[in-house]
N, C-alpha and C positions, 0 to 999 in steps of 0.2 A: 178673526184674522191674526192678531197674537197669539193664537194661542197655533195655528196652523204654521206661524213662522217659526215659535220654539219647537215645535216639532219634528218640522225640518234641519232646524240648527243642530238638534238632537240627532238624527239623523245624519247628517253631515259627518259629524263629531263621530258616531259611530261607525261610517266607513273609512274616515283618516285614520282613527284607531286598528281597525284591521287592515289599511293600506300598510300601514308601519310596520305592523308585525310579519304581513307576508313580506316585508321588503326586507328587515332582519331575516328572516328563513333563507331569503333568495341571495343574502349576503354572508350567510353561513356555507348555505350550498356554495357558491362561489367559492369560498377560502377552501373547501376540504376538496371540490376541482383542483383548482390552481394547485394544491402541496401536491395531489396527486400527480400531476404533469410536472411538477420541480421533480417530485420521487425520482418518475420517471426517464426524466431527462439528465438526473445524476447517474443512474445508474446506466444510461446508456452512454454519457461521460466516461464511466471508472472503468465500464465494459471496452470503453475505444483506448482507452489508454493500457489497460491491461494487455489486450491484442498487440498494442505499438509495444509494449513492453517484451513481451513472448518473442515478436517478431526479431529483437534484436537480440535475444539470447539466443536464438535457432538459426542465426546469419551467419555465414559459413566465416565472416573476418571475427567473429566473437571466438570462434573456436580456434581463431589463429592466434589472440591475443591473447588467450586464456593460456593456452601451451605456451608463447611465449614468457609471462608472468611468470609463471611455473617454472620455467629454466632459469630464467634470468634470477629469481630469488633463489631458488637453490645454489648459482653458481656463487653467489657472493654470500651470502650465508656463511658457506663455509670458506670463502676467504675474507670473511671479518670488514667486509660493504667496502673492500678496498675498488678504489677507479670507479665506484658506484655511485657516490651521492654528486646531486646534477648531473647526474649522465643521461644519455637519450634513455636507457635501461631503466634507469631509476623514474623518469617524469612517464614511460608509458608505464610501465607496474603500477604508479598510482593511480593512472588516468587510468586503466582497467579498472583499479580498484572502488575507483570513483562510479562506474557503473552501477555496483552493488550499494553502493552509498547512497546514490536517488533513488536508488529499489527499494531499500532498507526507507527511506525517508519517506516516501510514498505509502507505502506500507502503513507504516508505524501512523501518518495524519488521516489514513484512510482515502484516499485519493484512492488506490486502487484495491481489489479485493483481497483483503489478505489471504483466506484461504485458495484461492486462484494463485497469487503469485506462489504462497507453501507448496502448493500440490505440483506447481511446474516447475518449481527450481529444484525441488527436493534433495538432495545430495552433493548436487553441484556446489550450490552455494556456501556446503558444510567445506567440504574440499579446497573449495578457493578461501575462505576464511582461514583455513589451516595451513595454507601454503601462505597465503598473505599477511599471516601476523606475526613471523620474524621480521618482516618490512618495519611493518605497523611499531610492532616494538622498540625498534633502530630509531626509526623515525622520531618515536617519542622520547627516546632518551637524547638525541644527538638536537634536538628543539627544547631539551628539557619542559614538555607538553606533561599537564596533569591529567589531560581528560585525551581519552582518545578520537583522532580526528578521523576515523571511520568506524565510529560507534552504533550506524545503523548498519553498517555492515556485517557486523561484528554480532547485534542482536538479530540481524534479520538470519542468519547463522542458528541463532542461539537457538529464534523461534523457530526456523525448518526443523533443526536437529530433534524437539520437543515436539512436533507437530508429525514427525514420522515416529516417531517412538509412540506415541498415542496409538496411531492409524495398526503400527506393527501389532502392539496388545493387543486393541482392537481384535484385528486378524486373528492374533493366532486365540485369544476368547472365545471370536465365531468357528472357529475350527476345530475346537476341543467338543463345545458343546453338538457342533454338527455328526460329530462319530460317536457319540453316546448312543 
């Protein structure tokens, strides 16, 4: 009869042993589910916010602001930011400018897709950063600012500009060797 109980014990012992292990498997399987539906669920995140992104550069008041920006620093530009600083002119040029700044911000921590957002703003963004940093420069000098305070603007800029110049070589690389 002891010798039928250690047997059993022995037994025993050897299905808690494998109980364990399949439960570790089934706790693996779990974790690599679960990152799958985190994946998943970010990237339909960055995909929603990308779209709310788009959506507000292709809004017909962006393309009112964007011309207005555009006037308004050229008019004082060249008359040296006179009647300009605190002016209603002066707080929307920035608040425009501020759009590209959470773009550029977003971007840059990956929040949203940076090739999506390069491929959709492409040129735009180069143009409003060239018309917006005689502002940008004012701004910094008349704050006596070290660092500039629309800096992702400014790179999110730098990276479209670098990101069509690729895509261009690109092109005309497959174009050279396609007439060969």
């Amino acid at each position: 009869m002891a010798l039928d109980l250690q047997s059993f014990i022995n037994f025993l012992s050897a299905i808690s042993s494998i109980a364990i292990i399949l439960g570790a498997i089934f706790v693996v399987f779990q974790l690599r589910q679960n990152a799958r539906l985190i994946e998943i669920n970010s990237r339909e995140t960055r995909s929603n916010i990308s779209f709310s992104l788009l959506e507000k550069i292709t809004d017909e008041s962006f393309a009112v602001r964007r011309k207005k920006m555009h006037d308004v620093i050229k008019k004082h530009v060249d008359g040296n930011w006179s009647d300009f600083d605190d002016s209603l002119d002066d707080y929307e040029a920035r608040n425009f400018a501020y759009i590209y700044e959470l773009i550029g911000q977003l971007t840059r921590d990956n929040i949203v897709d940076r090739r999506v957002v390069l491929n959709a703003l492409q040129y735009l963004v180069v143009t409003d950063w060239q018309a917006f940093k005689p502002l940008s420069d004012h701004l910094m000098q008349m704050y006596n600012l070290k660092v500039n305070p629309w800096g992702n603007f400014e790179w999110l800029a730098d990276e479209t500009q670098k990101h069509l110049q690729t895509r261009e070589v690109g092109k005309t690389s497959s174009e050279k060797s396609g007439k060969r």
